[in-house]
N, C-alpha and C positions, 0 to 999 in steps of 0.2 A: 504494500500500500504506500503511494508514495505520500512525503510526508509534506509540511501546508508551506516548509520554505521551499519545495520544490516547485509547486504547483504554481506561489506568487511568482516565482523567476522564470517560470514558462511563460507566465501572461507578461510578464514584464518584456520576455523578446519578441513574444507574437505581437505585441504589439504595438512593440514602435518598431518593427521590422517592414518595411516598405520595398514592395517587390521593387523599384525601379530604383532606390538606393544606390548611389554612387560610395557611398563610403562606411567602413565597421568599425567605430569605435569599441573597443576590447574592453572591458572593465579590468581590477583585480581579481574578481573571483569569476576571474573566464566567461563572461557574458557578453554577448555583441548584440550591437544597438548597428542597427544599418540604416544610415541614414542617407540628408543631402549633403554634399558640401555646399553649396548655394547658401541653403540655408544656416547650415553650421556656421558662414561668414560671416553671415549676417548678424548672427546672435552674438558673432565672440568674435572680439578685435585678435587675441589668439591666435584662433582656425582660423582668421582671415592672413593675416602676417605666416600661417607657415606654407604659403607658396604650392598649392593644391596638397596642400595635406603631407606632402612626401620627406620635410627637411627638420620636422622638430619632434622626436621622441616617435617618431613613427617608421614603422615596418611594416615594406612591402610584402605581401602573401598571397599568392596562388591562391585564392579562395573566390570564381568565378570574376576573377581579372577586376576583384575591386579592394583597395588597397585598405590595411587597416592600421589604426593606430591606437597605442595602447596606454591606457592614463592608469592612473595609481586610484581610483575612484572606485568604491564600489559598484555594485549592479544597482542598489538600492536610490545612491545619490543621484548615478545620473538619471535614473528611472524618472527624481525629481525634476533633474533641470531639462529632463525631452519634457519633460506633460507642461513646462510653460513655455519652452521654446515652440514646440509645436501647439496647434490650436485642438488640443486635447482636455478631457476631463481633469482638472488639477487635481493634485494629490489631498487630504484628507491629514493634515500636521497638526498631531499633538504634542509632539516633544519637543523639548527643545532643544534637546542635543540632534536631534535629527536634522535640525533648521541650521544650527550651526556646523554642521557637515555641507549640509548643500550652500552655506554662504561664503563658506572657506573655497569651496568648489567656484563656485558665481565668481567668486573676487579673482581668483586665480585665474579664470579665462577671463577676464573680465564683461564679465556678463550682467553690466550697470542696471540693463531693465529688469533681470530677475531679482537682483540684489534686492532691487523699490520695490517687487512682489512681494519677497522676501518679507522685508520689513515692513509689510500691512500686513501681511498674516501674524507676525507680531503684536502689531498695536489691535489689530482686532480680534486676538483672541487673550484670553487673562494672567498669558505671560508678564507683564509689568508688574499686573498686582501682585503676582505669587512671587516673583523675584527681579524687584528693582533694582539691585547690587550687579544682580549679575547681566541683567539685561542692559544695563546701563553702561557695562564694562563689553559688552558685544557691541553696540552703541559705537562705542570710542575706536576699538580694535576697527570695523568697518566703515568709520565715518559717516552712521547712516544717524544725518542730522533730526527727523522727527522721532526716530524712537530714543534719543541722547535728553532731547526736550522732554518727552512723554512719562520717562521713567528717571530723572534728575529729581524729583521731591522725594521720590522714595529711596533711592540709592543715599541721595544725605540721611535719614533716619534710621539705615541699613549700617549691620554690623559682618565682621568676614566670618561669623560664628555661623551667618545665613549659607554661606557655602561648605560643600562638603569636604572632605581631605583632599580629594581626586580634584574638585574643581579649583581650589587653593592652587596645586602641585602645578597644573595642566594652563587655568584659564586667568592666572592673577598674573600672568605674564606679559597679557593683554595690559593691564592696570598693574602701573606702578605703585607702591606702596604710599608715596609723594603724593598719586593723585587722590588715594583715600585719606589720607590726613587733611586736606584742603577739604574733603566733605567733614569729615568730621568736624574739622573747625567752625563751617558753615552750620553745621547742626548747634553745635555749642554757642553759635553766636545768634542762631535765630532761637532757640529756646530760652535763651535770656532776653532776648526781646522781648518772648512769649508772655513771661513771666513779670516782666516791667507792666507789662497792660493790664493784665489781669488784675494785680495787686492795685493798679491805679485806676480801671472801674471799676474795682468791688467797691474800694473804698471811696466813690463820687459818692456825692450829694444822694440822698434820697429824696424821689417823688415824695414820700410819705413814713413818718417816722413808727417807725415798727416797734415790736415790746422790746425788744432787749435795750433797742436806743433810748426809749421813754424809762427803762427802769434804771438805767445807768443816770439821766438826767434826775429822775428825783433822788437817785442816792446823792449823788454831788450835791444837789442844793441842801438834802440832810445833814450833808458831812458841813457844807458852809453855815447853817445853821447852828449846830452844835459848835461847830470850833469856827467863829465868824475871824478872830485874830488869826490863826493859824490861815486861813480862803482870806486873808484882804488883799485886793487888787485881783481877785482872780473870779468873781461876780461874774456869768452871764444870764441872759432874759429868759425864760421861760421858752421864748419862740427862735432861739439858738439856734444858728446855722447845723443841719444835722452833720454836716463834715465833722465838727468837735467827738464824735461817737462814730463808732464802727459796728455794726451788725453782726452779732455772733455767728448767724448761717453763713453770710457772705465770705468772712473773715477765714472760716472754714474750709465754705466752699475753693476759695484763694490758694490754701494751704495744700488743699487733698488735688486740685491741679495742675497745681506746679509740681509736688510728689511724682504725678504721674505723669507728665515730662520730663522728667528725670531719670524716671523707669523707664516707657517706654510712650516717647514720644507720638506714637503711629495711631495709639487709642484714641476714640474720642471722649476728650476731659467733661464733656457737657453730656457726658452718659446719664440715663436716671441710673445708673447702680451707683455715681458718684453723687449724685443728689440724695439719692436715700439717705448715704451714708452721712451726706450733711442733716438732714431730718433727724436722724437716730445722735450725733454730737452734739450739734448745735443747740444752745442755751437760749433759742431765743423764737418766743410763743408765734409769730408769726411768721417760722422756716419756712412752713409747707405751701403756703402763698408767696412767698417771696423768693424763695430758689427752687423747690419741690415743683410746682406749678406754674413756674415763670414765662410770661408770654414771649415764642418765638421774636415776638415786635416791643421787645422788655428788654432788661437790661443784657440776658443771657445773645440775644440777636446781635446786640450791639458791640457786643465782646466778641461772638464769633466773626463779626464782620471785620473786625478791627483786624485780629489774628490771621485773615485770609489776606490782607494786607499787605503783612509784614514781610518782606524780603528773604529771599533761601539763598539767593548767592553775595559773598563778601566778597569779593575780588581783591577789590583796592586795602582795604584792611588784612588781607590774605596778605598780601605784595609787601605791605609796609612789616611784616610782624617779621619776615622772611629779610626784610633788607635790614630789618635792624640786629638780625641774628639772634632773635628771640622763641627759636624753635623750643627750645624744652617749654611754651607751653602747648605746642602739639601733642596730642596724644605719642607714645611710643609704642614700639611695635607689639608688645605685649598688650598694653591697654587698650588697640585700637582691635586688637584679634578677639579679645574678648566684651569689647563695647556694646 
């Protein structure tokens, strides 16, 4: 019974085999693809430069007086780059290692239009989400400028712990070690943005003074009552600017999201699993209205809007830390592998 990698490498030669094929492209694992040269020209600056096929890595053979040449490529890859050179059914790519066999292929013949096939089956399928690190670093390797863009916020929040030992060994070759410190840097420097904002819209002004503000306000005027010598010069009115007081939810809520930019930047801080948890600490009678239940077009809108904002690349502050020879506060190699 023959077995199902045989039967795929049967259909694979039936059928990019074209009875009036002028040329057989050989794989490694002894598979020929008979194709056009015409066409093969066309697709790849390559086949076009090797002068009817006959002067670069190719051998002539007796096999119905049509010459073949023989690549280092599997049956599999180039299976890939006939079904888009030809106007055939495309292939059906989930992997990703399979995509970067046929781009390494693409790039080597240079085959620019597959390459941009290439990298929309990327951005449209949820390789970026699953690994922006490493997507990002295929990205760079192949120049392919929308998936660099596409997958650049995630690779800054990305650590090399996301990659495997083999992809360390094999794909970090692509990415200098240099150019992950610069993300990291970028991460460290927009998470302290992050956390400047947040800290300073919790604590704006209140629309409306909530129990924890009002009970802080009547202890104070208690405490000035009782010890009026001890409070002289430090009287305020009843209708006090609420800035003078902070919100125990708010204050909270401030603390348990910047924790969790710290941890792991990628979550979202305005989870209700993090509001609950403000509900369950927070000291103060009106949480569950005021952060618990907070209108997307409330303070919580305003703070997300503000954070979408904020800037992911440093550049110029990259450039000045680096000319001042200020690297030990880069992460080092140890800290950035397990960041």
């Amino acid at each position: 019974m023959p077995d199902a990698n045989s039967s795929e490498r049967d259909s694979v030669h039936e059928y990019l085999s074209f009875p009036d094929g002028d040329l057989i492209i050989q794989t490694s694992d002894k598979h020929d693809f008979k194709v056009h040269k015409v066409v093969m020209s066309l697709a790849s600056v390559v086949f076009l430069d090797m002068a009817s096929l006959d002067n670069v890595n190719a051998e002539r053979m007796e096999i119905d007086a049509v010459p073949t040449v023989k690549v280092v490529e599997t049956a599999a890859v180039m299976d890939i780059l006939m079904r888009y050179i030809y106007p055939a059914v495309k292939p059906t790519l989930n992997s990703l290692e399979v995509i970067i066999s046929a781009l390494a292929a693409a790039d080597k013949y240079i085959m620019t239009t597959i390459m941009k096939d290439l990298e929309c089956v990327i951005l449209t399928g949820n390789f970026v989400e699953k690994e922006p690190l490493r997507v990002y670093m295929l990205a760079k390797r192949f120049s392919l400028s929308n998936l660099e863009r596409a997958a650049f916020k995630g690779a800054v929040y990305s650590s090399t712990t996301d990659l495997t030992p083999y992809q360390v060994s094999t794909e970090s070759a692509w990415f200098s070690f240099e150019e992950f410190y610069k993300l990291k840097f970028f991460a460290g420097q927009r998470i302290q943005s992050c956390k400047v904002v947040i800290y300073r819209e919790t604590f704006r002004v209140h629309e409306r003074v909530c129990d924890c503000i009002r009970r802080q306000r009547e202890a104070h005027f208690q405490a000035i009552e009782e010890n009026p010598e001890e409070y002289r010069g430090d009287y305020v009115s009843e209708d006090e600017d609420s800035s003078t007081r902070s919100c125990s939810a708010w204050t909270k809520f401030a603390d348990l999201a910047c924790s969790q930019l710290d941890r792991d930047p990628t979550q979202d801080i305005f989870s209700i699993d993090i509001r609950r948890k403000v509900l369950q600490d927070a000291k103060c009678g009106d949480a569950l209205a005021s952060v618990l239940n907070a209108s997307e077009f409330g303070r919580i809108a305003r703070i997300r809007k503000l954070l979408d904002g904020i800037p992911w690349e440093y550049e110029e502050q990259y450039e000045n830390l680096i000319k001042k020879g200020q690297k030990e506060h880069l992460p080092t190699m140890t800290t950035a592998a397990t960041s």
